[in-house]
C-alpha atoms as one frame of an Amber mdcrd trajectory, in Angstrom:
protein
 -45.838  47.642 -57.280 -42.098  48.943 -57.360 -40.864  50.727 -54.689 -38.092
  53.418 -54.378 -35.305  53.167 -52.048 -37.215  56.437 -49.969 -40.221  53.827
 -49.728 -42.732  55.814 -52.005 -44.542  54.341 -55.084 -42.494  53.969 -58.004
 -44.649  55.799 -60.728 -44.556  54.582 -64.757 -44.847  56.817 -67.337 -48.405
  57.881 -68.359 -50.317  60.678 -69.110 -53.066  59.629 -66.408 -50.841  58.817
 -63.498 -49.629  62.632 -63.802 -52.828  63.348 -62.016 -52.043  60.963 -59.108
 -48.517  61.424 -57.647 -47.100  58.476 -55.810 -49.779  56.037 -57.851 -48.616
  53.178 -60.163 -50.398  52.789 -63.479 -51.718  50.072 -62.436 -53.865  51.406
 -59.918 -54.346  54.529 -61.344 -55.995  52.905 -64.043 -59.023  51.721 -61.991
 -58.899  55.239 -59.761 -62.604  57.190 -61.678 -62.217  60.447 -61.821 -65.232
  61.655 -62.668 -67.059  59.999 -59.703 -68.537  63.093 -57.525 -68.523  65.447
 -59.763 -71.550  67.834 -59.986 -73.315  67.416 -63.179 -76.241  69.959 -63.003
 -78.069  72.025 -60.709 -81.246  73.452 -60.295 -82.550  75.616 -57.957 -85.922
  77.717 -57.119 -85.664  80.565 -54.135 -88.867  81.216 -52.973 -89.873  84.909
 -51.936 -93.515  85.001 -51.562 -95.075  83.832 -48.715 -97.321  80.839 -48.507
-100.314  80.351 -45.715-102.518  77.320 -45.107-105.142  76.568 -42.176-103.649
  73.282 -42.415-105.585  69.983 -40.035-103.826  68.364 -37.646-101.354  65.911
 -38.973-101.757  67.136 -42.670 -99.067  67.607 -44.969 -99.211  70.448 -47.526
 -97.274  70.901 -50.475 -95.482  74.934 -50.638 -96.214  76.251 -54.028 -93.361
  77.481 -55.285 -90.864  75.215 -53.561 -90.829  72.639 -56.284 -88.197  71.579
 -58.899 -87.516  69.379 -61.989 -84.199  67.619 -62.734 -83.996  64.626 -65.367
 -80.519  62.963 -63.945 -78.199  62.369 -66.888 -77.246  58.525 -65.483 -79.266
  56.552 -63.226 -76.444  55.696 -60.998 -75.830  58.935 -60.415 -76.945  60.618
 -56.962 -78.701  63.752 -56.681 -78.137  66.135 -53.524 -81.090  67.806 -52.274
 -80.607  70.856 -50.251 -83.092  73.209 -48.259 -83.725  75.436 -46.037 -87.598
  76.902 -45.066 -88.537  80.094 -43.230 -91.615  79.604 -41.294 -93.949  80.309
 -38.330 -96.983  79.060 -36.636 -97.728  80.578 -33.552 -97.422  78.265 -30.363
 -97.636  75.259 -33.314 -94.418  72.785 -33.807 -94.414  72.774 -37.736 -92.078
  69.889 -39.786 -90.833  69.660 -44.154 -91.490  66.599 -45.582 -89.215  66.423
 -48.892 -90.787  64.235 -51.501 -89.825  62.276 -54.546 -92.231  62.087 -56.923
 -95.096  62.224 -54.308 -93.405  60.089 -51.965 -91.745  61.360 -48.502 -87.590
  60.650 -48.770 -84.565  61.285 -46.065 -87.645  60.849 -43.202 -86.939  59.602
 -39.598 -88.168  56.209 -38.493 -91.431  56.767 -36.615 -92.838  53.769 -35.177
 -97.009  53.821 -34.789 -99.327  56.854 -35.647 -96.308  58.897 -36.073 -95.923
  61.163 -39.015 -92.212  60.873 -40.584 -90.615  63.930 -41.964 -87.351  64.690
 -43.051 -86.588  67.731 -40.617 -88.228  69.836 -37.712 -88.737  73.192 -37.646
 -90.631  74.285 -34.113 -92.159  76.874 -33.727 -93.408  77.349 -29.668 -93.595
  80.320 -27.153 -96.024  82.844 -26.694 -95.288  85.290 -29.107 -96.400  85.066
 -33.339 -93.187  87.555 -34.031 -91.099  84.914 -34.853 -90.158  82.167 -36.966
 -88.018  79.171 -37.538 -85.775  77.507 -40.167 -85.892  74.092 -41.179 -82.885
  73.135 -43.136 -80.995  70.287 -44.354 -79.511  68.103 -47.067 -79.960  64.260
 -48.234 -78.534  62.229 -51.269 -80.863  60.493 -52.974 -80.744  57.700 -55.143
 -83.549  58.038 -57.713 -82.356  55.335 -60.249 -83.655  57.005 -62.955 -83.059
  58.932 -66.077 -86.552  60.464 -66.287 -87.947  64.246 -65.060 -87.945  64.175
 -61.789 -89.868  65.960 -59.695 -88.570  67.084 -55.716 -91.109  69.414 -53.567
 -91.184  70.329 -50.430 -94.449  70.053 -48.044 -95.023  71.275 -44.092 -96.830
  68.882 -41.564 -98.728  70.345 -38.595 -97.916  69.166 -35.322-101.222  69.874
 -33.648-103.763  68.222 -32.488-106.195  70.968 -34.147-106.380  72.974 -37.382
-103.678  75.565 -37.582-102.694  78.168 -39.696 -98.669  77.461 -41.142 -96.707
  80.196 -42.889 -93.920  80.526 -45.105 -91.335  83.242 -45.716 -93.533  85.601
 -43.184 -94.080  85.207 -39.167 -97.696  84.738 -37.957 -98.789  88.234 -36.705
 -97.397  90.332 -40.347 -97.850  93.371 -39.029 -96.843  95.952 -40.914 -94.359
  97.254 -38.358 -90.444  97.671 -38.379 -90.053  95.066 -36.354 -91.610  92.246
 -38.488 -89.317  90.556 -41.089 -90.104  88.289 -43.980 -87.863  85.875 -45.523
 -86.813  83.595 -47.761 -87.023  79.957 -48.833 -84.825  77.421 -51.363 -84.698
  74.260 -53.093 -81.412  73.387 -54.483 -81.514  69.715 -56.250 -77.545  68.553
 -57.744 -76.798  65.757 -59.610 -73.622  64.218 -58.237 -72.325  61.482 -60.421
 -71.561  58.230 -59.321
């Protein structure tokens, strides 16, 4: 590559290089410029609430925290973005964010342990209040089918207990209970 007397990049004529300055045609020529771009996105938010007496070490599947996306390449990536509003009272509570069925983005837990992709505990004394569980992973699907991404809550008991989403566990009908929200937000990112 040339090189000015200042010491920068001598730059030849092209209508692509215009987009890099200080980049020889040469190089600019293998620079992709579409890579990590956001192709589509789809997205649910998730007002209702959701309850389950859920067993120890289950993992239940939140209706209404589910999308579709069929990625347009199967190199491309697709970002996967949450966050989940719930409670349980004196109850740790985890997501799981599946694939198809299958847990993805989970920690490595060695033995009886469950893996799941985040934590959201829940502990105290009190069933006024809740917790978020939020997060992001890429994933690499490799495919150019519908895909399906849903999220699920595991119980971290050792007995049955009652999970909720978008609502703490006592739902009083006072002023100072709150319900929330949840979302899903799947993009594909291309590669």
């Amino acid at each position: 590559m040339a090189v000015t007397a200042a010491g920068t990049p001598y730059v030849e004529s092209s209508d692509n290089v215009a987009d890099y300055p200080g980049v020889s045609l040469a190089l600019a020529n293998h620079i992709d410029a579409t890579a990590g771009k956001i192709v589509q996105v789809v997205s649910t938010h998730k007002t209702d609430t959701f309850t389950v007496s859920a067993a120890a070490g289950s993992v239940t599947d939140v209706t209404g925290l589910q999308v579709v996306i069929t990625p347009s390449s199967a190199s491309n990536k697709i970002m996967v973005m949450w966050n989940v509003s719930g409670s349980a009272a004196n109850v740790g509570w985890a997501t799981v964010v599946k694939r198809g069925g299958a847990a993805i983005g989970v920690g490595d837990a060695a033995g009886a342990r469950e893996q799941t992709t985040d934590l959201g505990i829940m502990s105290g004394a009190t069933s006024d209040q809740n917790a978020v569980a939020a997060g992001h992973y890429l994933d690499s699907p490799s495919a150019t089918t519908a895909t399906t991404y849903q999220i699920a809550i595991f119980t971290q008991r050792s007995s049955t207990q009652v999970l909720n989403v978008n609502l703490v566990d006592n739902d009083g009908n006072n002023t100072y209970i709150a319900r929330s929200a949840s979302n899903l937000t799947v993009m594909e990112v291309s590669a």
